[in-house]
Backbone as CSV, one residue per row, in Angstrom:
resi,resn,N_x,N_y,N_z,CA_x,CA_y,CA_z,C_x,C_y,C_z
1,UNK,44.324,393.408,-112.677,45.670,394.002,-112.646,45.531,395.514,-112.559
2,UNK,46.419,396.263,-111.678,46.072,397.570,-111.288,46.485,398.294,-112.868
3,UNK,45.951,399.603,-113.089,46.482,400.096,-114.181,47.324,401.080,-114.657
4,UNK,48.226,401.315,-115.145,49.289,402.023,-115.173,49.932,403.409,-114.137
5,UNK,48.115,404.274,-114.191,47.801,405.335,-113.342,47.857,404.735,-112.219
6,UNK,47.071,403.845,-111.480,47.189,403.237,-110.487,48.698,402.923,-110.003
7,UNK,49.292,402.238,-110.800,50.562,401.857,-110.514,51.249,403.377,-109.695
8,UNK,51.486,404.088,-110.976,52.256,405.016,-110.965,51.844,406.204,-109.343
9,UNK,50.336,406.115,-109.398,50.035,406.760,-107.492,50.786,405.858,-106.768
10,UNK,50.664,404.345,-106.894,50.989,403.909,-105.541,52.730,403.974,-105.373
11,UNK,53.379,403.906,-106.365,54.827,404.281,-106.824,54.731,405.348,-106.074
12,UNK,54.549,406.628,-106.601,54.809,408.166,-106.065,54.442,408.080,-104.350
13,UNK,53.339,407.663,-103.783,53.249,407.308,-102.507,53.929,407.161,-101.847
14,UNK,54.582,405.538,-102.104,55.877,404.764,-101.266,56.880,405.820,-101.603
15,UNK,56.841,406.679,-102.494,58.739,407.210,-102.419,58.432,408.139,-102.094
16,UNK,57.025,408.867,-101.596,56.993,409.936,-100.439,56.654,409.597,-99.184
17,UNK,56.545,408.339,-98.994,56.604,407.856,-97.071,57.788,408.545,-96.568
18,UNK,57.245,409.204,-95.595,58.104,409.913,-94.259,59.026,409.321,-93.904
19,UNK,59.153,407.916,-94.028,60.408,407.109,-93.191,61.538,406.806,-94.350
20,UNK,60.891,407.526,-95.925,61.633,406.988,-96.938,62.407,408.505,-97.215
21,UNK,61.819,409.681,-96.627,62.153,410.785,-97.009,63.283,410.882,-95.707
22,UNK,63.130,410.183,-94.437,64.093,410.427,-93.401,65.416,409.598,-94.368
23,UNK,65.270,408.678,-94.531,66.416,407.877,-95.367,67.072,408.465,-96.171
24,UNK,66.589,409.308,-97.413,67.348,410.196,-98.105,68.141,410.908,-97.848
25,UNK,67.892,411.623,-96.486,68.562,412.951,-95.456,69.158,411.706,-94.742
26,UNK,70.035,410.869,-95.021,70.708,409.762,-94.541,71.980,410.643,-93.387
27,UNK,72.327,411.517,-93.475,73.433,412.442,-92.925,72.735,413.539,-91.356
28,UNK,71.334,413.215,-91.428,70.554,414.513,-90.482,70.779,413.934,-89.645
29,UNK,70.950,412.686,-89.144,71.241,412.567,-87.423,72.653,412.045,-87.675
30,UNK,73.548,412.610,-88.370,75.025,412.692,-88.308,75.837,410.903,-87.892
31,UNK,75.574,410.027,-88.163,76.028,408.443,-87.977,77.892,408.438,-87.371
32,UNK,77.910,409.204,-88.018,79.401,409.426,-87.529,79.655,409.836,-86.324
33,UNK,80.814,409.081,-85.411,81.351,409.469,-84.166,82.496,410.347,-83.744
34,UNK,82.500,411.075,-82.329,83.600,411.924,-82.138,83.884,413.098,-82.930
35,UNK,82.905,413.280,-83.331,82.940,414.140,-84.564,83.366,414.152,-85.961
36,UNK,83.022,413.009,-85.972,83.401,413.420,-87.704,82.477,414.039,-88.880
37,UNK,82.483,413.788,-89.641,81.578,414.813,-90.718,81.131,413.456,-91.728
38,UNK,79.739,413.433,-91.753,79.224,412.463,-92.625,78.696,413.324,-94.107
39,UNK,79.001,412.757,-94.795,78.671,413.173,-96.144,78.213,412.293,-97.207
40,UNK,76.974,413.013,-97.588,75.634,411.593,-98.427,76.546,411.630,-99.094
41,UNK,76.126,410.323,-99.873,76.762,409.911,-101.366,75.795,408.804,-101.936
42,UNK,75.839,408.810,-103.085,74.473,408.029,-103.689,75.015,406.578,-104.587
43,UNK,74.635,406.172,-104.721,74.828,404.508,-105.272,73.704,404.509,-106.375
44,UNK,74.090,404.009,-107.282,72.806,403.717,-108.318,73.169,402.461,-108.373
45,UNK,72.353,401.234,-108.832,72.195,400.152,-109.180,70.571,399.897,-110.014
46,UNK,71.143,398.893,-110.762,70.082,399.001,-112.202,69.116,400.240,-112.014
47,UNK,69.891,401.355,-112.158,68.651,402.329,-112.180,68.071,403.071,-111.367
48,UNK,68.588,402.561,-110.184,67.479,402.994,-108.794,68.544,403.629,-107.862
49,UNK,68.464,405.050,-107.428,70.065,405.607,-106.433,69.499,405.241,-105.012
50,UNK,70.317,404.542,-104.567,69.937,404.646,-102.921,71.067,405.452,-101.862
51,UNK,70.941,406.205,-100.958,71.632,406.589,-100.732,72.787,406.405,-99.760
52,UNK,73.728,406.641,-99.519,74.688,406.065,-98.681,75.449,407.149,-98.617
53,UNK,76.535,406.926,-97.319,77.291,408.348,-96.557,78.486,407.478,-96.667
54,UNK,79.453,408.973,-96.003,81.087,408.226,-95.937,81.117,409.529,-94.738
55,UNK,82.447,408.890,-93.737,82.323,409.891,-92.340,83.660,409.903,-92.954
56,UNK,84.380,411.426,-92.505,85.382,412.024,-92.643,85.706,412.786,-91.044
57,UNK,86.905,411.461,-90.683,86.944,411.389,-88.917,88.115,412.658,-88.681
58,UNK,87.932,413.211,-87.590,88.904,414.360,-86.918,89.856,413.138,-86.904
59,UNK,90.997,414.347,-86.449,92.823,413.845,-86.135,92.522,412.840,-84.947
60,UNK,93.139,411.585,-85.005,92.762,410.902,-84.182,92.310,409.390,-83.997
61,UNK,91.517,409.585,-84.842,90.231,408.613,-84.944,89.947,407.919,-86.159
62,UNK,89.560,406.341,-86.395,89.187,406.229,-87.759,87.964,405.032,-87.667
63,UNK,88.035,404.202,-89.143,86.811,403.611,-88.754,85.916,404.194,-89.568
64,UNK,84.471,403.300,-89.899,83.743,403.371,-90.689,82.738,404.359,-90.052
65,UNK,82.763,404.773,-89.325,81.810,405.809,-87.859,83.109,406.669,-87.327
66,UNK,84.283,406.784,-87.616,85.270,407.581,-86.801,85.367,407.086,-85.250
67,UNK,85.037,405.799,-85.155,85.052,405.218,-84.131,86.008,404.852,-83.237
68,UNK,86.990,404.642,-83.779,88.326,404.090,-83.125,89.360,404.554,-83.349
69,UNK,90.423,404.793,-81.995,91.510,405.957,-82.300,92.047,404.855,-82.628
70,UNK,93.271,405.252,-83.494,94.417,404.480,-84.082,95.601,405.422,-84.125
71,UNK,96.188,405.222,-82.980,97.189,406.395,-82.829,98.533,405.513,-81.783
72,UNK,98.296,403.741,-81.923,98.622,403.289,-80.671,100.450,403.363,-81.300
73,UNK,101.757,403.088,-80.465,102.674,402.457,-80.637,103.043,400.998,-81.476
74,UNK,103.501,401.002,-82.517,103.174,400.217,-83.337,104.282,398.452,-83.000
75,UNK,105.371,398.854,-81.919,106.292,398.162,-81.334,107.667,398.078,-81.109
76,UNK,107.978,399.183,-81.820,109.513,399.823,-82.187,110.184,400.244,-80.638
77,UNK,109.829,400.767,-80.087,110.276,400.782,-78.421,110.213,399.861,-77.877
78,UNK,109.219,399.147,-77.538,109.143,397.604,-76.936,109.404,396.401,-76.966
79,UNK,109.957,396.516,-78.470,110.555,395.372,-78.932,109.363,394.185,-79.387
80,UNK,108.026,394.859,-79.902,107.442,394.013,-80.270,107.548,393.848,-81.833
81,UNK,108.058,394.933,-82.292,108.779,395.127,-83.770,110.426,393.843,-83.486
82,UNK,110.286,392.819,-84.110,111.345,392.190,-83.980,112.524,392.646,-84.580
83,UNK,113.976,392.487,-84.171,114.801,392.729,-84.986,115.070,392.213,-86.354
84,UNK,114.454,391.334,-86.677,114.636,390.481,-88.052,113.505,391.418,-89.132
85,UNK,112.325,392.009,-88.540,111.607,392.741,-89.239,112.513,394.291,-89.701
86,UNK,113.117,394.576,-89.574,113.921,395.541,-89.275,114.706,395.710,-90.333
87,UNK,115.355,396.403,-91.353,116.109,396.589,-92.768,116.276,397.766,-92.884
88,UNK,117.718,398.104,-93.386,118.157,399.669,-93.910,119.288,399.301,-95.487
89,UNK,119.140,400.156,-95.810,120.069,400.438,-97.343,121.469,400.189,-97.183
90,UNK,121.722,400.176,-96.111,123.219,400.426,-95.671,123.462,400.310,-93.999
91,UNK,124.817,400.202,-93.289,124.960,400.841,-92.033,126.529,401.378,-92.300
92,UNK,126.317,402.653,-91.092,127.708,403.004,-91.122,128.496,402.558,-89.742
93,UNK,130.190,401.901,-89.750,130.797,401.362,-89.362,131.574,402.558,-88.482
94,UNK,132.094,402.710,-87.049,132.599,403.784,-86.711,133.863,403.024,-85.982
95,UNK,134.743,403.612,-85.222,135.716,403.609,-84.357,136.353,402.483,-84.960
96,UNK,136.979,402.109,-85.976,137.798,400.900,-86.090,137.335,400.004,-86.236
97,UNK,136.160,400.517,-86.630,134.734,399.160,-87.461,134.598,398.332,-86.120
98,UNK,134.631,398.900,-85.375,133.879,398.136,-83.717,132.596,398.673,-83.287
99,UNK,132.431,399.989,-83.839,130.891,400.576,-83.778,129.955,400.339,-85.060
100,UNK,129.078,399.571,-84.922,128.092,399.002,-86.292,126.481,399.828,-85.778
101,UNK,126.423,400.616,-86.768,124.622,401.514,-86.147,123.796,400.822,-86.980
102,UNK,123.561,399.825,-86.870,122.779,398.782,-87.641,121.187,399.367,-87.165
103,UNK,120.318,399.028,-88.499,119.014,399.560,-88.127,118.137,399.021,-86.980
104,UNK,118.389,397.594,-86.666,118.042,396.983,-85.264,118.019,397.906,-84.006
105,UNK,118.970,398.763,-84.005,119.356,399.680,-82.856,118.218,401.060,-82.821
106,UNK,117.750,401.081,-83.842,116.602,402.609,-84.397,115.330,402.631,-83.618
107,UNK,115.861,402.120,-82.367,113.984,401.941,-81.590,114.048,403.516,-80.624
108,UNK,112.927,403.916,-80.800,113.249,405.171,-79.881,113.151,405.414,-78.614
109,UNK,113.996,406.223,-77.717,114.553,406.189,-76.650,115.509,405.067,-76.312
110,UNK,116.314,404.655,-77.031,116.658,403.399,-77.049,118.142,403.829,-76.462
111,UNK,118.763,403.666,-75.710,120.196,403.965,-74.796,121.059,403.064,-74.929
112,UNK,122.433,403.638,-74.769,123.995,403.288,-74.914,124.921,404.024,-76.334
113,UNK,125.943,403.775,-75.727,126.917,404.594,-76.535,126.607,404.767,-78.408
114,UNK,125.992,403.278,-78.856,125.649,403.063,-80.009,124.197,402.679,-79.765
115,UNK,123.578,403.274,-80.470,122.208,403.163,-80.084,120.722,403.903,-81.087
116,UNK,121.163,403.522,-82.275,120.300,403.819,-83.172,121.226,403.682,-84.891
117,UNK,120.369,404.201,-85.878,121.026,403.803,-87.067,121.351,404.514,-87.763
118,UNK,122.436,404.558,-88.320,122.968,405.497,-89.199,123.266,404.947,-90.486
119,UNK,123.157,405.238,-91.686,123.797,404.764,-92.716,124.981,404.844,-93.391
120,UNK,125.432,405.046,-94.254,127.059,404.965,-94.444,127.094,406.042,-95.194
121,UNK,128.030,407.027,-95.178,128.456,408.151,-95.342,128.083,407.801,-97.004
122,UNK,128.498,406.948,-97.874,128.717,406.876,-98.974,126.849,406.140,-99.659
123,UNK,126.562,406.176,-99.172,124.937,405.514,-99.274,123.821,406.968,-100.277
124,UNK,124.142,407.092,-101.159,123.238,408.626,-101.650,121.808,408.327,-101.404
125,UNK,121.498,407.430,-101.075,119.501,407.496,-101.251,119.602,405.926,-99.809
126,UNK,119.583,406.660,-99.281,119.201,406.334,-97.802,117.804,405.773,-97.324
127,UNK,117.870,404.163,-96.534,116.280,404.655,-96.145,116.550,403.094,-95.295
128,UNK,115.478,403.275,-94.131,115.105,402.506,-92.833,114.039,401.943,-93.284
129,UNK,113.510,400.272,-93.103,112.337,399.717,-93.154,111.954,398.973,-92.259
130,UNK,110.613,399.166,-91.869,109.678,398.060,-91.452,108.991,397.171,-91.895
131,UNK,109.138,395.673,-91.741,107.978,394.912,-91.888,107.360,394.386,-91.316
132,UNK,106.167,394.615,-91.216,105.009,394.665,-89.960,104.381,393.188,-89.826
133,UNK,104.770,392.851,-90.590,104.359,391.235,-90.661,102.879,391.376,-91.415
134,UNK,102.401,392.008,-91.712,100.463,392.243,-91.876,99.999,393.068,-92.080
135,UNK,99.268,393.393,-92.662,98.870,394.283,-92.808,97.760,395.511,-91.972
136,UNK,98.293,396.633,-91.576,97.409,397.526,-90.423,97.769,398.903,-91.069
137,UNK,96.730,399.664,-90.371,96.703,400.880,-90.265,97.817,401.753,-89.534
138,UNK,99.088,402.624,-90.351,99.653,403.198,-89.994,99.468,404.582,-90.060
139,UNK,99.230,405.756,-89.173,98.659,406.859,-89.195,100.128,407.555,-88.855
140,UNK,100.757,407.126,-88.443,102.205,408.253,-88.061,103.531,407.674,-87.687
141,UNK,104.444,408.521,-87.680,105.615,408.280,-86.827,106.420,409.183,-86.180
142,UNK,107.151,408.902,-85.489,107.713,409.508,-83.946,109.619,409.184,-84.586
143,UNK,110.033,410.230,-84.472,111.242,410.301,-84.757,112.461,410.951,-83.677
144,UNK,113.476,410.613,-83.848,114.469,410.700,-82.254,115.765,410.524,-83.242
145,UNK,116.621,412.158,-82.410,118.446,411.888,-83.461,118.644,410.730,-82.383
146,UNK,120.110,411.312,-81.823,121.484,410.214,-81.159,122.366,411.493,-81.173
147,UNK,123.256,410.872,-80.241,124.811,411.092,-80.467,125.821,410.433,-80.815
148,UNK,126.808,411.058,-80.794,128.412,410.289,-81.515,129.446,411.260,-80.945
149,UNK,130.078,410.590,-79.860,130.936,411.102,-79.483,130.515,413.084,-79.074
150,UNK,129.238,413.321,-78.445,128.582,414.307,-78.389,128.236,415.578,-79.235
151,UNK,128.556,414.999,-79.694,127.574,415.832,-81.388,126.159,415.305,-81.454
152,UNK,125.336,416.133,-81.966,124.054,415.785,-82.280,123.675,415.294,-83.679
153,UNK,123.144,414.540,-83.970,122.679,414.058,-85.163,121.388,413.428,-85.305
154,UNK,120.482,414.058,-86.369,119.769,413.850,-86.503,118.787,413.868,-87.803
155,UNK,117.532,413.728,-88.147,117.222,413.891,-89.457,116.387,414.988,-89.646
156,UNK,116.886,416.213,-90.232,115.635,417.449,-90.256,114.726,417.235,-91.228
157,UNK,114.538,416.359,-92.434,113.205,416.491,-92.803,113.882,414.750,-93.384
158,UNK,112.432,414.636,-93.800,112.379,413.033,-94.409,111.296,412.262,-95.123
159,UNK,111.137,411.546,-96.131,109.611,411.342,-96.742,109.563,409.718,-96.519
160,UNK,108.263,409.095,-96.499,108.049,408.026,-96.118,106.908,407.150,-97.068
161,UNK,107.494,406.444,-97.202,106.958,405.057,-98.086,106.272,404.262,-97.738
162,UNK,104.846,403.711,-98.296,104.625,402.056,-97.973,104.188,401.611,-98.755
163,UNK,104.210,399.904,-98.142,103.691,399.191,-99.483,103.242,397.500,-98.893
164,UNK,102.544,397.001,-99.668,101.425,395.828,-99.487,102.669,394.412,-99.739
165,UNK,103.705,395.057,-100.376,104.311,393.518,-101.150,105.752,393.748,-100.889
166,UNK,106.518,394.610,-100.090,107.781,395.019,-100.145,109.123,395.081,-101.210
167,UNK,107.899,394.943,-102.618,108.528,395.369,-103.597,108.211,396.689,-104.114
168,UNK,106.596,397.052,-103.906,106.155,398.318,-104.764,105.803,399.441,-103.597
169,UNK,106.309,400.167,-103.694,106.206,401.190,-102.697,106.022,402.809,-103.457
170,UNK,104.450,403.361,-102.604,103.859,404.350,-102.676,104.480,405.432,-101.601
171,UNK,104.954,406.655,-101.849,105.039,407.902,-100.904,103.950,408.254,-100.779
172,UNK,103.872,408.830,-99.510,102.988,409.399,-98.946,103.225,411.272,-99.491
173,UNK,102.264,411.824,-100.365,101.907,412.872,-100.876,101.609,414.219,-99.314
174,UNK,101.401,414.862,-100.057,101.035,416.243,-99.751,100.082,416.802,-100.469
175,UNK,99.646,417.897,-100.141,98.221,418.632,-101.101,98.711,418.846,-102.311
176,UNK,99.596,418.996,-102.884,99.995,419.345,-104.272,100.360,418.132,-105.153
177,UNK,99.966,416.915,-104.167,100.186,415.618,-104.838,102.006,415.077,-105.436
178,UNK,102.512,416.003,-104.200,104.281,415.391,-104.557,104.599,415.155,-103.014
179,UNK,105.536,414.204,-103.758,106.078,413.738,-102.001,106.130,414.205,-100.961
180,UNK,105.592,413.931,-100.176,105.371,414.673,-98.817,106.698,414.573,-97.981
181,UNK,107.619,415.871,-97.714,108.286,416.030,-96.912,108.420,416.417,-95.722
182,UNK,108.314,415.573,-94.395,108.169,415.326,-93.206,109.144,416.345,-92.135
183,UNK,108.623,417.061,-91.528,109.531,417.791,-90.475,110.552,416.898,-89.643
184,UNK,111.618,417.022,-89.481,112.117,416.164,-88.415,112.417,416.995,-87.366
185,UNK,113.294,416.063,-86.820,114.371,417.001,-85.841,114.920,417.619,-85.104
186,UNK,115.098,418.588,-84.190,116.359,419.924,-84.141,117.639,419.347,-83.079
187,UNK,117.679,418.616,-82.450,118.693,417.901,-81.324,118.817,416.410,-81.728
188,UNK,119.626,416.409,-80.656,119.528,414.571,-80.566,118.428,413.504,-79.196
189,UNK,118.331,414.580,-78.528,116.808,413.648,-77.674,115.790,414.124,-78.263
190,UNK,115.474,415.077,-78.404,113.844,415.516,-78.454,113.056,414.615,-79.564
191,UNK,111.945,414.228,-78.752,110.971,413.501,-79.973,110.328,413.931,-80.621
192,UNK,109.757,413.926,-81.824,109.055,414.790,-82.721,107.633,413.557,-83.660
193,UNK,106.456,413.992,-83.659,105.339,413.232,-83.767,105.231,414.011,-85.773
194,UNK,105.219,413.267,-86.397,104.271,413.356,-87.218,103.052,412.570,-87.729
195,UNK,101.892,413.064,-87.570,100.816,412.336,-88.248,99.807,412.359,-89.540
196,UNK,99.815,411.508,-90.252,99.663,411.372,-91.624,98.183,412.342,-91.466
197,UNK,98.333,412.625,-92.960,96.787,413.489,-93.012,95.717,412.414,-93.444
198,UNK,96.236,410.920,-93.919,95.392,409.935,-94.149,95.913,408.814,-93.469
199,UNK,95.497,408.217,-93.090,96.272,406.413,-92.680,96.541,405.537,-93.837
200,UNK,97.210,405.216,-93.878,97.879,404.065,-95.028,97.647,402.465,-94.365
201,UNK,97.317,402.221,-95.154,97.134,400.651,-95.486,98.248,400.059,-95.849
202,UNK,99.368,399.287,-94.788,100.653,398.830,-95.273,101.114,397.652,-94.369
203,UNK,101.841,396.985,-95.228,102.827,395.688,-94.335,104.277,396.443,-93.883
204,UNK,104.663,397.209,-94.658,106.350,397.800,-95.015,106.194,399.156,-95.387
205,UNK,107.013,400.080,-94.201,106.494,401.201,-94.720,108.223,401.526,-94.015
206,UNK,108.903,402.473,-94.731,109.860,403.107,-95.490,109.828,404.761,-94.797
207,UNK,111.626,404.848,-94.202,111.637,406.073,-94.099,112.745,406.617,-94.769
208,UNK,112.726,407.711,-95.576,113.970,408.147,-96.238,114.477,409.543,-96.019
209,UNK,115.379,409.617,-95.058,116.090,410.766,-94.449,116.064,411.477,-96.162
210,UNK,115.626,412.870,-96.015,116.587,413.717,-97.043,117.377,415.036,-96.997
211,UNK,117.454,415.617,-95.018,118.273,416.523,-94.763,118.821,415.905,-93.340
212,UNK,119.544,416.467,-93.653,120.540,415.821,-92.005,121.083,416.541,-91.456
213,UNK,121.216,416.975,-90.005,122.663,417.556,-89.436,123.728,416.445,-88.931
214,UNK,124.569,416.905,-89.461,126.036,416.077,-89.069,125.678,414.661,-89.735
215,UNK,124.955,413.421,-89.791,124.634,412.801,-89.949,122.773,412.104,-89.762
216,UNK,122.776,411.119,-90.612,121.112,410.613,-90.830,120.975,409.945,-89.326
217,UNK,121.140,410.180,-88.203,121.164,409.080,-87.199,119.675,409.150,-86.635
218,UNK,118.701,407.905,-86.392,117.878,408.081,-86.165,117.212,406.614,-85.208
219,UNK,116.491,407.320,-84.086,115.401,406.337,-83.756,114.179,406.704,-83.982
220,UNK,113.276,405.652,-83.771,111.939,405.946,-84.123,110.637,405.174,-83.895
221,UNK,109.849,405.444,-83.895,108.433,404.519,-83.871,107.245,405.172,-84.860
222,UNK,106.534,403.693,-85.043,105.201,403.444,-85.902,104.192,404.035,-85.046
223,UNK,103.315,404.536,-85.517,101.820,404.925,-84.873,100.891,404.064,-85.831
224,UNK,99.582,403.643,-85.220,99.271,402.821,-86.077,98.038,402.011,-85.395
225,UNK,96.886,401.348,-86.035,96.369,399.975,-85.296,96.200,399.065,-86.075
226,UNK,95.321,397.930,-85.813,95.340,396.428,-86.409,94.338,396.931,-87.117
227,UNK,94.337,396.029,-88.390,93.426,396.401,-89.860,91.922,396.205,-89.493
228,UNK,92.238,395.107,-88.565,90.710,395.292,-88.215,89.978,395.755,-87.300
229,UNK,90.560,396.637,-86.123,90.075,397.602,-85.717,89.433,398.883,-85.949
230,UNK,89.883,399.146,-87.331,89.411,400.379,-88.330,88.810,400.301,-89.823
231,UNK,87.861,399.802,-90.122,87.659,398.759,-91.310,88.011,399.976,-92.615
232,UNK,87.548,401.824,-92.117,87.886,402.136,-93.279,88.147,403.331,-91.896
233,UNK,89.607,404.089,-92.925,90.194,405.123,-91.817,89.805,406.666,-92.245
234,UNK,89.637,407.385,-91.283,89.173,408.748,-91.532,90.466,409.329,-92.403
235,UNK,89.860,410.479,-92.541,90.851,411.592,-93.269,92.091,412.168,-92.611
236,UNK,91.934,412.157,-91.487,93.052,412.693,-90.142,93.391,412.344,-88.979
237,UNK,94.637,412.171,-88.610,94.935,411.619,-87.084,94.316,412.773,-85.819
238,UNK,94.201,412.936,-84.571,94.236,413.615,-84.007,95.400,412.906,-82.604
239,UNK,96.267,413.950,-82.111,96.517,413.880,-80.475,95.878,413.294,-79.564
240,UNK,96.360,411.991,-78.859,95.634,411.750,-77.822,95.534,412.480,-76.661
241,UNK,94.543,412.847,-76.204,94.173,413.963,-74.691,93.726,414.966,-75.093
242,UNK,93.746,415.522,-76.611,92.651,416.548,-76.755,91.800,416.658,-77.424
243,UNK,91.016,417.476,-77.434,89.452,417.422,-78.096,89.805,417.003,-79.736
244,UNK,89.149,416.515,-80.316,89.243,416.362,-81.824,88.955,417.626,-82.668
245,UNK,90.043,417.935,-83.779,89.565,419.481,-83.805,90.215,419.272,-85.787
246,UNK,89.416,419.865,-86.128,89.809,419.977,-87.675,90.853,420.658,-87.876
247,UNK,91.711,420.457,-89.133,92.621,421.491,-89.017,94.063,420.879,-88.039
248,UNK,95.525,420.964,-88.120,96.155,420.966,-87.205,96.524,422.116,-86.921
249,UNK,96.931,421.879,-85.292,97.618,423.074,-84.784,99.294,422.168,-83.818
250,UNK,100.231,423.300,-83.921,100.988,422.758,-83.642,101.139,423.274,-81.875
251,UNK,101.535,422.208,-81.352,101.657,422.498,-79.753,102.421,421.312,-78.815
252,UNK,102.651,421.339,-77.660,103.464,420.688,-77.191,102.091,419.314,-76.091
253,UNK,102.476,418.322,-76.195,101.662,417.571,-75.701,101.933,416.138,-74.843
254,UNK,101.814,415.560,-74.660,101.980,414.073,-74.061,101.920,412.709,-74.710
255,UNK,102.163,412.331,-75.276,101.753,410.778,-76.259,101.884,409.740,-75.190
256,UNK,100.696,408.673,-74.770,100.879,407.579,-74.270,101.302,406.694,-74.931
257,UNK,102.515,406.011,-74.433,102.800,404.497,-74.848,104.482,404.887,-75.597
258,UNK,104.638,406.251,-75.260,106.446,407.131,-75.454,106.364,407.424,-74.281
259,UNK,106.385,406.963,-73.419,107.308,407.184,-72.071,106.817,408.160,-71.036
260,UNK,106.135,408.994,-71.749,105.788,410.085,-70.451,106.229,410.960,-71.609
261,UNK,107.223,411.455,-72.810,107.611,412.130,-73.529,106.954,412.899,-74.180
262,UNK,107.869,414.461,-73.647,106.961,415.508,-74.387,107.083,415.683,-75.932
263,UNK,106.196,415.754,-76.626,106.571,415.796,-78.207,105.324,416.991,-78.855
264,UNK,106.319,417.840,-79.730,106.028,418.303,-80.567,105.042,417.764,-81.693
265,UNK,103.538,418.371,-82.024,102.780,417.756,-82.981,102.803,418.908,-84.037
266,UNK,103.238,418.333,-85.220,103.141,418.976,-86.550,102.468,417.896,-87.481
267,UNK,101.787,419.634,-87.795,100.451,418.976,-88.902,100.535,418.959,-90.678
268,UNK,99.283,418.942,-91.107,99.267,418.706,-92.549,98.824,419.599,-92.815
C-alpha cells in the first residue's frame, strides 16, 4: 500500500496536470455565444470545488451559451394568442353601449372604428392579461394607443406582471428593486418596444396601465420564445438587426414579425 507521502505526491501531481489547470480557467476560451460574458463559479460537493460558469447574454439572446434569440412575436397580432386566452379587469362601454373595447380587440395594429381595449372609466387599478397556455420565455412587449372619435389615447407609462399559476403574480422590478415602470406611448399609432432587462419565466403575464392620456386604450404584443428553446435566459434582450451591445441605447429600428413597423427601443 502506497504511503501517505506517496499518496499525497501523486494527489498534488493529478491536481497540477495541465489539462486540470486548463479546467479551472473554465471561462479562458469564453463558452458563451454572440457575446456574452462567462463568469466562473465554483460548486463544492462533499468537499471537493469543481468549477463551473454561468454566461450573461447581450440584449437579444438567451440560453445556457447566449445561444438563442428570443425576441420572437408571441401571437397577439396573428391571432395565435386566442381570444379566450385574453382577460381585462373591466371594459368600457361607449356610444349607447353599442361600442364594447373588450380586451379581445388589444392585438396590435389591429383596425376599425373599435379596435383595442379600454377599461371603464370607473375601474381604479386597471390591468390586461395573457394566458399563454405554458409556460415560455417572455423578454418584452410592444405597445400601440387607438382612437375614439379622433382623439388619441393611449398608455404613457405602465408596469407588468407575471406568474406560473394565474393566481400569484410577481412585477417585474427595476435596479432599485421596486416596480418597474414601463415607458409607453406619445400618439395613438406609433409602436413602442420595451424589453425586459431579464426574461421571465411565465404562463400569465399582466399589464397595468398607470398614466394615461385621455384614456388607458391599448394594443399590444408579447415578445418572447418557447421554454425550451432557452433552457436558462441571459441577463438582457437585444434588437433584432443589430450588433449585440451591452448597455441600452435608445434608437429607432425595425422589429420583424410587427409589420415592417418602425419602433422606438427603450432600455433598462
Amino acid at each position: 500500500m502506497p504511503r501517505p507521502r506517496l499518496l499525497a505526491a501523486l494527489c498534488g501531481a493529478l491536481l497540477c496536470a495541465p489539462s486540470l489547470l486548463v479546467a479551472l480557467d473554465i471561462c479562458s476560451k469564453n463558452p458563451c455565444h454572440n457575446g456574452g460574458l462567462c463568469e466562473e463559479i465554483s460548486q463544492e460537493v462533499r468537499g471537493d470545488v469543481f468549477p463551473s460558469y454561468t454566461c450573461t447574454c447581450l440584449k437579444g439572446y438567451a440560453g445556457n451559451h447566449c445561444e438563442t434569440k428570443c425576441v420572437e412575436p408571441l401571437g397577439m397580432e396573428n391571432g395565435n394568442i386566442a381570444n379566450s386566452q385574453i382577460a381585462a379587469s373591466s371594459v368600457r362601454v361607449t356610444f349607447l353601449g353599442l361600442q364594447h373595447w373588450v380586451p379581445e380587440l388589444a392585438r396590435l395594429n389591429r383596425a376599425g372604428m373599435v379596435n383595442a381595449w379600454t377599461p371603464s372609466s370607473n375601474d381604479d387599478n386597471p390591468w390586461i392579461q395573457v394566458n399563454l397556455l405554458r409556460r415560455m420565455w417572455v423578454t418584452g412587449v410592444v405597445t400601440q394607443g387607438a382612437s375614439r372619435l379622433a382623439s388619441h389615447e393611449y398608455l404613457k407609462a405602465f408596469k407588468v406582471a407575471y406568474s406560473l399559476n394565474g393566481h400569484e403574480f410577481d412585477f417585474i422590478h427595476d435596479v432599485n428593486k421596486k416596480h418597474k415602470e414601463f415607458v409607453g406611448n406619445w400618439n395613438k399609432n406609433a409602436v413602442h418596444v420595451n424589453l425586459f432587462e431579464t426574461p421571465v419565466e411565465a404562463q400569465y403575464v399582466r399589464l397595468y396601465p398607470t398614466s394615461c392620456h385621455m384614456a388607458c386604450t391599448l394594443r399590444f404584443e408579447l415578445l418572447g420564445c418557447e421554454l425550451n428553446a432557452a433552457t436558462r435566459p441571459g441577463a438582457c434582450i437585444s434588437s433584432a438587426g443589430t450588433p449585440p451591445m451591452h448597455g441600452w441605447t435608445s434608437r429607432a429600428t425595425s422589429t420583424p414579425g410587427l409589420r415592417g413597423a418602425t419602433v422606438t427601443i427603450s432600455g433598462c
